[in-house]
C-alpha positions, 0 to 999 in steps of 0.5 A: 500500500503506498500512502506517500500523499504528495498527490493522492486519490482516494478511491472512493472516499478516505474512510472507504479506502480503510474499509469504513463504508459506512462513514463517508461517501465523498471522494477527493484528491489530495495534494500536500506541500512538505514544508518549505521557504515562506514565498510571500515575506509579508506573511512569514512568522518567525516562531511558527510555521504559516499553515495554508489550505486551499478547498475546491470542489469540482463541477461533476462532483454533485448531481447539480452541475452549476458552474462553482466558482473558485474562491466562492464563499463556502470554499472560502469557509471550509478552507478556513475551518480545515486550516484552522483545525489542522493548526490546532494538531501541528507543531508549528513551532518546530518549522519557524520561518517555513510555510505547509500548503494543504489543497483538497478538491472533492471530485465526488461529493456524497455528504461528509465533505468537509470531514472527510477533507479533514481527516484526509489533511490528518492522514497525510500530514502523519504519513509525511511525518509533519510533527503533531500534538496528536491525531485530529479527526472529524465526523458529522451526525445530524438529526432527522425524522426524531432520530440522530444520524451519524455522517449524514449523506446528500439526501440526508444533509438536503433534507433540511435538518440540524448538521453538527460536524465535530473535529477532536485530538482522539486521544487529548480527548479536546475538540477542536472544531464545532460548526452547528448550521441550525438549532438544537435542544440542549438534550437532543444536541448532547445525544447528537454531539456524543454520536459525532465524538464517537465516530471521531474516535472510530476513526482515530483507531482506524487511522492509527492502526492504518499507519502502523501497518504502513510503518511495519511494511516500510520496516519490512521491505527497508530490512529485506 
């Protein structure tokens, strides 16, 4: 299995290509920048790194093929939220003066994007041995027809009701991002709110153990 995530494809979705179905139906290309020189001088931190992600989304990817423009505001927003919740993982003060580009573009969108874009960020910012306070991951559970549902599809997420998508560090137990798109009860939030942690977590385990099956077959093979 080759996971080296300068440019990579998922085959139908990040969770998918792990064997978990039943979390995500999005499909993505990821392209990930190894840290480098800083290009704009303006923008460079002297004890950090400036962490940098673009989010687009392409033109087949849902059944409506409107023409998105780049740059339109919810890119711009889940551009935000990725950027904003991966600088909550890394260690930026170990690469001062350098910056870490991060561009997704969801070629097949199914619900759960902005998840899955994230949890695709974490995996590849792992495999590239980019240093992390932890392992973050992101699900989103909803809440329809008087029960909560965990990563709503496209019908599911159309249908109107309450999305909350949720971003923790697995095993700081911290959440890093919240973002509610409508209101909620306060018991009916905890019971929805509970549900998303637990797939992070799901996930967590799953991201964990796929790393450390890569890492015994790169020790494998460097030893053969």
């Amino acid at each position: 299995m080759d996971l080296l995530f300068l440019r990579w494809e998922t085959p139908k979705s990040l969770l998918q290509y792990m064997g978990l179905e039943r979390f995500s139906y999005s499909r993505h290309q990821f392209n990930l920048c190894q840290p480098c020189e800083v290009q704009n001088k303006g923008r460079q931190i002297n004890d950090q790194a400036l962490v940098r992600c673009e989010y687009s989304i392409a033109d087949f990817s849902t059944g409506d093929r409107r023409r998105k423009p780049k740059g339109d505001r919810r890119s711009t927003e889940i551009s935000l939220a990725i950027r904003q919740t991966m600088e909550a993982c890394i260690l930026t003060h170990l690469m001062p003066r350098s910056q870490i580009d991060i561009f997704v573009q969801v070629l097949q969108a199914d619900g759960g994007t902005r998840s899955a874009c994230i949890n695709a960020a974490t995996l590849a910012l792992a495999d590239a041995g980019i240093p992390m306070r932890d392992l973050i991951t992101s699900c989103s559970a909803g809440y329809l027809n008087s029960t909560p549902l965990l990563d709503l599809n496209y019908v599911e997420d159309s249908a109107g009701g309450p999305d909350v998508t949720v971003g923790i560090l697995a095993k700081l137990d911290k959440v890093t991002l919240l973002q509610m798109d409508a209101k909620l009860p306060l018991d009916i939030f905890e019971n929805v709110m509970q549900l998303a942690t637990e797939g992070c977590k799901a996930i967590a385990r799953y991201i964990q153990d796929l790393l450390l099956e890569n890492t015994k077959e790169l020790e494998y093979l460097r030893g053969a």
